[in-house]
N, C-alpha and C positions, 0 to 999 in steps of 0.2 A: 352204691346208689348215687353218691354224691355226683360222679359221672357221665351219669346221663339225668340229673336234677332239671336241667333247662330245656332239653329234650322230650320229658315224658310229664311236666306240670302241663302245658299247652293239654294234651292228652287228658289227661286226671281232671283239670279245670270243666272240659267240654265235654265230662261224664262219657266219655270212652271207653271201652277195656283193652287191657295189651297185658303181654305176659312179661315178667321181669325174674329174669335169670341173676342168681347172686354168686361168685364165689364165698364159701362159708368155710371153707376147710381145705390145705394142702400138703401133700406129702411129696418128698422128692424134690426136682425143679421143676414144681407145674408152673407155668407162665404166669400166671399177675395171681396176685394177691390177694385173699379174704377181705369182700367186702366191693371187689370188679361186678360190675355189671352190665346186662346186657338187655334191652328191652326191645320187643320185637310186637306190630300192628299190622297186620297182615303180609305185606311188602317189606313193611319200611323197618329196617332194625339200627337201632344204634349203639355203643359201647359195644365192648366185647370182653369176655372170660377169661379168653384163653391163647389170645394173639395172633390166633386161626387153627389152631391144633382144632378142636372140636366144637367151632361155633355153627356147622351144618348141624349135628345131631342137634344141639342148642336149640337151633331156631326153630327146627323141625316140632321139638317139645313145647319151649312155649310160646309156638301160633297157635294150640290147639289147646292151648293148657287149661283145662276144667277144675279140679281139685290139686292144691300143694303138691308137690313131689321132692323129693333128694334122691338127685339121680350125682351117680359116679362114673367117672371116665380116665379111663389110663391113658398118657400121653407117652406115645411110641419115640422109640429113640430118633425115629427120622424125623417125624414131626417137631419135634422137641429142638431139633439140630437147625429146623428152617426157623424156627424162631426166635435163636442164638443160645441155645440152651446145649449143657453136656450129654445132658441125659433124659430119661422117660422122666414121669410124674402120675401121680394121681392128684382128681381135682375133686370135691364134692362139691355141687351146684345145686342150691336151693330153687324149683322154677316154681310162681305161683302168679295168678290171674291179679289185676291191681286194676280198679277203677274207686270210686268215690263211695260205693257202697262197699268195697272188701278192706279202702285201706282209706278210709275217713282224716286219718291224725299227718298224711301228706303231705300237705296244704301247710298245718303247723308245722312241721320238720323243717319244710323249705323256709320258712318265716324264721327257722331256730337259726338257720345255719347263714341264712342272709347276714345275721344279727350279731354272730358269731357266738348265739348263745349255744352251750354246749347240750346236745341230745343225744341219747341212746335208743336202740328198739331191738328190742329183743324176742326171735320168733323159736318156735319150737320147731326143730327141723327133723324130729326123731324120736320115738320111744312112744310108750302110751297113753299118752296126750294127746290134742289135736293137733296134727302137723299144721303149721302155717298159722298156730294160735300166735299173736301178738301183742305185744304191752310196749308204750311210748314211755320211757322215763326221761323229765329233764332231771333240771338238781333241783328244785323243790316242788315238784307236782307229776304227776301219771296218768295215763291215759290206756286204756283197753284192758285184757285179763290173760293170761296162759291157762286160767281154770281154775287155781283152787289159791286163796290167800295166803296160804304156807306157801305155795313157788313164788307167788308176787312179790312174798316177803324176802325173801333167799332171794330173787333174782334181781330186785330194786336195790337190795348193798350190793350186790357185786358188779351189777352194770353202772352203778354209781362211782364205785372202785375203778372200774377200766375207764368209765368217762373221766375220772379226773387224771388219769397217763396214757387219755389219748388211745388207749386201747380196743380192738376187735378183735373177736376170736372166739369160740365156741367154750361152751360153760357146760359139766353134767350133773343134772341132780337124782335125786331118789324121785319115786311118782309126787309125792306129796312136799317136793322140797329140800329131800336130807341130801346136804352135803357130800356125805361119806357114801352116797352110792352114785350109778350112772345109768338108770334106767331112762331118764330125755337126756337130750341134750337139745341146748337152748345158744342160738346163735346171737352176739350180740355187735352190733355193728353200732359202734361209737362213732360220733361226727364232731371231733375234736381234735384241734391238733395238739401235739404235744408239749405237756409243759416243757419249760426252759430251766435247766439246771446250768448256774454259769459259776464255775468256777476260778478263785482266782489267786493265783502260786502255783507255778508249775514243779511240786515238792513230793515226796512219796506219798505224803498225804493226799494231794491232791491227786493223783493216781488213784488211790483206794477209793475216794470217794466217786470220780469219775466210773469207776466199776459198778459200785453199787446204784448210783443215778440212772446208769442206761440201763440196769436191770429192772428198776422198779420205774421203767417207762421214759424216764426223763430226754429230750433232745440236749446233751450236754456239752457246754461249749466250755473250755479250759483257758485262761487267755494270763499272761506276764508279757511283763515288759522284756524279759531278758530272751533273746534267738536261741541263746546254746542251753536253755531248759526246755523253752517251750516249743516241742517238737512232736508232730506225729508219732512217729516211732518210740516216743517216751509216753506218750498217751494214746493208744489204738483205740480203746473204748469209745475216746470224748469224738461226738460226730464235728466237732471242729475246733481248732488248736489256734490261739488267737496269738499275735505277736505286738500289742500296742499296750503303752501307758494304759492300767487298770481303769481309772477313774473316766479316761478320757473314751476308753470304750464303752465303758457304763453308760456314759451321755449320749453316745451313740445307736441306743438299740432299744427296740421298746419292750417294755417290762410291763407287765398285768398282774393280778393278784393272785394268779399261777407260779407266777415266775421263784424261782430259789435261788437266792444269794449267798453262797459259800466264799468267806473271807480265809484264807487260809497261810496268809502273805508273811503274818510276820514281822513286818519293817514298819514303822510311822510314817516312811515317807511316802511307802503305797500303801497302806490300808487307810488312815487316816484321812485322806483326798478320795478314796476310791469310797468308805462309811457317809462322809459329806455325803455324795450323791447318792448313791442305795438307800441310804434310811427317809431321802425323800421321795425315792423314784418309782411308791406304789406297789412295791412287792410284797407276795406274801410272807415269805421271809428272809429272813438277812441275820445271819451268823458269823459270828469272827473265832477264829481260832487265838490259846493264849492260855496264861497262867489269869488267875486272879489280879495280882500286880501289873500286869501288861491289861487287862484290863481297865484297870483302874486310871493307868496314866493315860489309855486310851481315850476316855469318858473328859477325863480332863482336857485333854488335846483337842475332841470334838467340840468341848463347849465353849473353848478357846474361839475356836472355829465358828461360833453362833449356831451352833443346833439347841432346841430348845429339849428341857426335860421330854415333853411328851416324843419329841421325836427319836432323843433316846431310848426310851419305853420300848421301840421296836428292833433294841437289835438284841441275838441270841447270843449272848458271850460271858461265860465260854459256851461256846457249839458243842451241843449234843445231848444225850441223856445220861447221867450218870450212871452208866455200867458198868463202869473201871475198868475203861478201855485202855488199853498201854500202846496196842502196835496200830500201824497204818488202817489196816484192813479193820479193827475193831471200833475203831473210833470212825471208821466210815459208818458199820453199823449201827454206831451210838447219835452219830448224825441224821442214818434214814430212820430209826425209831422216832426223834423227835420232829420227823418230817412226818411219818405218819400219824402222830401222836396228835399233834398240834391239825391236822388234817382231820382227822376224825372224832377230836373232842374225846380221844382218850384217857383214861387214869393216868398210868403207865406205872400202875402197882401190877402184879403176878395176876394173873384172870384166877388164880385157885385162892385169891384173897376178895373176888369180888362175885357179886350176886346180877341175877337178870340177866338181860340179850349181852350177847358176847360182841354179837357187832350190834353198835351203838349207831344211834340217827344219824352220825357225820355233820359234816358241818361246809 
């Protein structure tokens, strides 16, 4: 939707109606992406699904569109070929009527995403529920119902969850909420971009971590001063491979209370200049790799450097949870646990030692 956002408020504002087609779900190489849309007023359409594979049927549906629909469409191999694709696809397209009386919380969505404040909305596009039922989640308030306070419940953490990695993409629950079945399913179209995971040592470690980052959502940037580490082909994961002085690229790029700071370097002469600037640059966190005694001289070195106690307070070192992690890949583990740990106001004792909701309020 984000899309056609400037397109279809004029519309919305002047109590209008138009129909607004979503991509919600794709298989194969359907042309764009969970979350494309298409909105069409009698004549006038704008955005598009599908890249012209199937935007006739599209329009055909919602210029007439009375009640929610998920309709599905197979994109043929010719079709698919004109719009530089290898092969067919299947697409599922949410189409549903949108004016000020069907989608009220609009108006605030555009106000969210103006602000860069993050929003989720998540509609039931399936199963026996009301198709087309809707709920506005930011990060601390909500707006509208899917029906029953158990799916609110269920679906408020986990569209919470995708909104904080930037996430869209289709959710199933039980009728009443349970997790463990897939009688709806509930589309969540996050309007957030992806946090920043910047990593920095281009070492096996950083490799592992790099893995685990872009799994659990992260846009992850890898960056050392050295050419003959810091290489694409030695990091495929990391969506981009930096080649500058740590510290001086950190000063470079903006960081928010999303952002993840993984020190991984090893040296005093890059991590120590490269901690200066992280522990003041507003992130939410910032970890260093190290033994306890590499720590310790560390802390000295910064204070050397005039960081104040409290600003030390915020770095994680050593990086990670204590799982007794030995190889690359575990201690990447041991790093995204305390990423999500520290993220959701977790214990990070065993859930078979603790009592109440499993997923906790977040934070």
């Amino acid at each position: 939707m984000r899309d056609v956002l400037a397109e279809i408020l004029p519309w919305w504002r002047a109590g209008l109606r138009f129909g607004l087609a979503t991509v919600v779900s794709t298989f194969s190489s359907a042309p764009r992406p969970p979350g494309a849309s298409m909105a069409v007023r009698g004549d006038e359409v704008v955005g598009s699904v599908s890249g012209g594979c199937v935007e006739g049927a599209v329009f055909e549906l919602a210029a007439d569109i009375g009640e929610p629909v998920l309709q599905r469409y197979g994109v043929t191999d010719d079709d698919a070929f004109a719009v530089g694709l290898t092969c067919g696809g299947i697409i599922d397209i949410m189409v549903e009527p949108i004016s000020i009386e069907t989608f009220p919380e609009l108006g605030d969505i555009a106000a969210s995403i103006a602000a860069h404040r993050p929003v989720a909305v998540a509609t039931i596009i399936s199963g026996p529920g009301r198709i087309g039922a809707r709920r506005v989640i930011w990060e601390e308030s909500v707006s509208g119902s899917l029906g029953l306070a158990r799916l609110d419940e269920a679906v408020d953490d986990d569209a919470r969850g995708m909104l904080a990695q930037g996430l869209t993409g289709v959710r199933h629950y039980g009728e009443h909420g349970e997790r463990r079945l897939d009688d709806l399913s509930v589309f969540v179209h996050s309007f957030a971009p992806p946090p920043r995971m910047l990593v920095f040592g281009a070492i096996d470690f950083a490799a592992a971590v790099a893995r685990i980052g872009k799994f659990l959502g992260y846009h992850v940037t890898v960056c050392d001063a050295r050419p003959i580490f810091a290489t694409a082909r030695r990091f495929p994961e990391a969506d981009e491979v930096v080649v500058k002085w740590p510290h001086d690229y950190l000063a470079s790029v903006q960081v928010d209370e999303r952002t993840v700071i993984c020190v991984l370097t090893h040296d005093p002469k890059f991590d120590v200049p490269l901690l200066e600037v992280a522990l003041r640059a507003g992130a939410g966190y910032v970890g260093a790799m190290g033994s306890r005694r590499t720590h310790e001289d560390r802390l000295t070195r910064l204070r050397e450097a005039g960081l104040t106690e409290a600003e030390l307070a915020g770095l994680r070192s050593p990086i990670g949870l204590d799982l007794g992690a030995r190889t690359p890949e575990e201690t990447a583990v041991s790093i995204a646990a305390e990423l999500i740990q520290l993220r959701w106001h977790g214990t990070g004792r065993p859930l078979t030692d603790t009592e109440g909701r499993i997923h906790g309020e977040g934070g």
